[in-house]
C-alpha positions in Angstrom: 48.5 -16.6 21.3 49.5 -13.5 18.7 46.6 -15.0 16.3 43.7 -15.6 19.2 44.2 -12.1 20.3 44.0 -10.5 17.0 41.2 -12.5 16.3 39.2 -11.3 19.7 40.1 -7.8 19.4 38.5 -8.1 15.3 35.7 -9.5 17.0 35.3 -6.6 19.6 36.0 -4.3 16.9 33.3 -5.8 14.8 30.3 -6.1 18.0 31.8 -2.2 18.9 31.0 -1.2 14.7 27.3 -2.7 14.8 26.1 -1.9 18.2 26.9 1.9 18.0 24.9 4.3 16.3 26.4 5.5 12.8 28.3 2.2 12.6 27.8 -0.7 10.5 24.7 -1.4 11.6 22.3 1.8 13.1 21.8 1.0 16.8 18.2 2.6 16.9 15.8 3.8 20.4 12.6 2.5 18.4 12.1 1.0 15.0 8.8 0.5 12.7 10.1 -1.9 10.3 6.9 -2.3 7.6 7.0 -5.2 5.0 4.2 -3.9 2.6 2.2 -5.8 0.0 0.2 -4.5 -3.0 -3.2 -5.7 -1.3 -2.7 -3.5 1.5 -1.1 -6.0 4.0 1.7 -6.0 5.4 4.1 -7.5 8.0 5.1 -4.9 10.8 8.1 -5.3 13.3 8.3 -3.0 15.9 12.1 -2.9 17.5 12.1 -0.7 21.0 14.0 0.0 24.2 11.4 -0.4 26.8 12.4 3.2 27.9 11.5 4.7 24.1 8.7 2.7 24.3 7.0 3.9 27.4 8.2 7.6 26.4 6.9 7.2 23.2 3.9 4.8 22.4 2.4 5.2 26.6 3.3 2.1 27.7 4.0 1.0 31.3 6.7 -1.1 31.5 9.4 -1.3 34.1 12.7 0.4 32.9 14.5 -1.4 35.3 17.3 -2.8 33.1 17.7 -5.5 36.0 13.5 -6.6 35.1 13.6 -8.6 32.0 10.0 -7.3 30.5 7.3 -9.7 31.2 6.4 -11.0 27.0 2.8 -11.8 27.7 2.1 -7.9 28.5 4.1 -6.9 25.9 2.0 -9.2 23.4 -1.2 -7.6 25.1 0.4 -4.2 24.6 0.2 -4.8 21.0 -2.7 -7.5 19.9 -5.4 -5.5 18.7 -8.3 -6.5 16.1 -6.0 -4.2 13.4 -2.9 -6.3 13.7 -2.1 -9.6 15.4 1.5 -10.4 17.3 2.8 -13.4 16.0 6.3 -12.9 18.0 8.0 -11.2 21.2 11.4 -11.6 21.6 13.7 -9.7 24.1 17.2 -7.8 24.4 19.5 -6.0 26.2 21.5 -3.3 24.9 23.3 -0.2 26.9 22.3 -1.1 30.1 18.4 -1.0 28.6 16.2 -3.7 27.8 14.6 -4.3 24.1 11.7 -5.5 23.2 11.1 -7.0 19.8 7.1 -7.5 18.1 6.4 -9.3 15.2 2.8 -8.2 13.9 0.5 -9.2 10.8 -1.7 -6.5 9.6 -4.4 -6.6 8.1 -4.5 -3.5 6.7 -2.5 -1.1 6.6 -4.8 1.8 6.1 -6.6 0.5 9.4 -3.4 0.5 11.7 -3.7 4.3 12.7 -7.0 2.8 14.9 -4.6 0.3 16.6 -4.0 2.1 19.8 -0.2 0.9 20.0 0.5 3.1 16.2 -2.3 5.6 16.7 0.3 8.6 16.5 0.1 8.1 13.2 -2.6 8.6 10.2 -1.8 6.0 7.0 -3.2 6.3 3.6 -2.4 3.4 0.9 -4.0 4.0 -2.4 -3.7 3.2 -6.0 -4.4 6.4 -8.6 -3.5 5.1 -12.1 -0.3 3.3 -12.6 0.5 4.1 -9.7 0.1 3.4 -5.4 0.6 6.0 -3.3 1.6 5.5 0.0 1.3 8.3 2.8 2.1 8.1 6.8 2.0 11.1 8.8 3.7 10.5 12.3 2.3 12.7 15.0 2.8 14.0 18.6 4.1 10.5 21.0 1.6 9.8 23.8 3.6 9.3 26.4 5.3 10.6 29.7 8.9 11.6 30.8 10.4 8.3 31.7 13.4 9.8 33.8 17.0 8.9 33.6 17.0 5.9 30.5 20.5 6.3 30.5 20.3 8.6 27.0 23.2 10.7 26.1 21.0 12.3 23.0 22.6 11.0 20.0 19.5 8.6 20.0 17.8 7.4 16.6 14.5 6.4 16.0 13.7 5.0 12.7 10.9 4.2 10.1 11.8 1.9 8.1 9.4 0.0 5.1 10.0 -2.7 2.0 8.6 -1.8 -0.2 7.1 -4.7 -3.1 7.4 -2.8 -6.3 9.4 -0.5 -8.5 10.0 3.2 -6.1 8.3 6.2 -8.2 8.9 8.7 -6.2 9.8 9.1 -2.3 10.5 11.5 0.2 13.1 9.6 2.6 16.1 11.4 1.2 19.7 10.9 0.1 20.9 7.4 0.6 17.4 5.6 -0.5 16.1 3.9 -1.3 18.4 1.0 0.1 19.9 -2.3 -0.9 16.7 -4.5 -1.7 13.7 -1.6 -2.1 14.0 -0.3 1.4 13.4 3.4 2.2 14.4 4.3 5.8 13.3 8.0 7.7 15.5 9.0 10.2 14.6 11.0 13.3 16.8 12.2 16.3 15.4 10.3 19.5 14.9 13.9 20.7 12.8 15.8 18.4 10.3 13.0 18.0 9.7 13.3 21.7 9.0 16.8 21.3 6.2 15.8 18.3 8.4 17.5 15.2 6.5 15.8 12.5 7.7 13.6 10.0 6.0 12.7 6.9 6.4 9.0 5.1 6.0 9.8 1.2 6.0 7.1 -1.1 4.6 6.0 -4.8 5.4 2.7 -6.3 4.6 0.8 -9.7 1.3 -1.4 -9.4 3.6 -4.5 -10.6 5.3 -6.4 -7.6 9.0 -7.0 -8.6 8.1 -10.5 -7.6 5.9 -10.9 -9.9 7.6 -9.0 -12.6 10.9 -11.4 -11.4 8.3 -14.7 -11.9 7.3 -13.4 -15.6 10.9 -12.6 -16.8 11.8 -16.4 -15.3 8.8 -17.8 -17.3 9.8 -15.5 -20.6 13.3 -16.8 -20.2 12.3 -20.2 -20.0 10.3 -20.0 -23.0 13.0 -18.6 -25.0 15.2 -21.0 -24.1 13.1 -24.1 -24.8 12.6 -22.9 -28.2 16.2 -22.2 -29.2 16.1 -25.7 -28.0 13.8 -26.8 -30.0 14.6 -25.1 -32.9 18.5 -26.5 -32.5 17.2 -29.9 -32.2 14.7 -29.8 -35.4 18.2 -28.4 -37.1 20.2 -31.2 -36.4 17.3 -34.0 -37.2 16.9 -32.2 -40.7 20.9 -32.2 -40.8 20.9 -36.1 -40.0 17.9 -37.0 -42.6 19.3 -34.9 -45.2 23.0 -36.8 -44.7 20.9 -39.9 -44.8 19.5 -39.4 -48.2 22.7 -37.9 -49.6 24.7 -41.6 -48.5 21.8 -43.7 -49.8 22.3 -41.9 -53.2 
């Protein structure tokens, strides 16, 4: 009985530690999560409390955390000719419900006419050796939403992966991240009241996939001639003990 209740108060302890803000795992109000390629695609997942997202992006959804949201009007929501919803999936957090979008994007440059991410202006571009990467988030276009249940330590969060080696960026101390990730931070409350934040990145024109491919291949080629050459060695080892018995 000692054990099981350790073990379930771990297990609180570890659910408390990545649902809360600033624990292991940032709890955040809304989330653009961008997976960017070289070619100017990318793979976008937008992570919101239906609250933030009404306040924020001018939707219309019921904040009635007793309402489950309805998916095919969040889908509608988002589909537009600029990106393309491939998932909606649903949550409930601190008394608020989540919504969860899954998008494929054409371009990225073009996403700033998608009316869901028109707040802000994008600009992907290669000069040189170099791409540079530039989003400019601007005022939300929503309305007060009320009581959400907000006690103002909310987060909101940009968040991108980015595909090659990081130049130069702007996110600040702690990036970039575990796996090429740079993450901008913005209190819940000054991003209602428009304070703008500016997404600065530059990155190598080599993906490290690519760059991880080639050093594979190199390293395979290496090795098949050491194996080669170790293999001529001992033939011409065994040829030459030959002719030294038969003498």
């Amino acid at each position: 009985m000692r054990i099981r209740s350790a073990v379930a108060l771990l297990v609180v302890m570890m659910l408390s530690a990545c649902s809360s803000v600033g624990g292991l795992f940032k709890a955040y109000e809304y989330e653009e999560e961008l997976y960017l390629s070289l070619d100017g695609t990318a793979t976008l997942y937008v992570n919101s409390s239906v609250p933030a997202l009404n306040a924020l992006r001018g939707s219309h959804f019921d904040t009635d955390p007793s309402k489950q949201p309805d998916r095919d009007a969040v889908r509608a929501f988002f589909e537009t000719p600029q990106a393309k919803v491939t998932s909606v999936t649903l949550s409930r957090r601190s008394n608020r419900r989540y919504v969860h979008v899954q998008l494929d994007v054409s371009s990225v440059e073009a996403l700033g006419s998608a009316a869901p991410f028109a707040w802000s202006t994008y600009s992907f571009k290669r000069d040189g050796d170099l791409f540079y990467y530039k989003q400019n988030v601007g005022a939300v276009t929503g309305a007060p939403v009320g009581n959400a249940g907000w006690d103002g330590d909310e987060i909101i969060a940009f968040r991108m992966h980015l595909p090659s080696k990081i130049a130069y960026h702007n996110a600040g101390a702690g990036n970039p991240g575990r796996g090429n990730i740079l993450t901008w931070e913005q209190s819940l409350t000054a991003r209602l009241s428009g304070a703008p934040l500016t997404l600065d990145a530059r990155m190598e024109t080599q993906s490290i996939l690519y760059r991880t491919i080639s050093l594979f291949g190199i390293t395979v080629l290496v090795v098949a001639t050491l194996f080669v050459l170790l293999l001529w060695w001992v033939v011409r080892r065994a040829v030459k003990a030959k002719q030294a018995a038969r003498v």
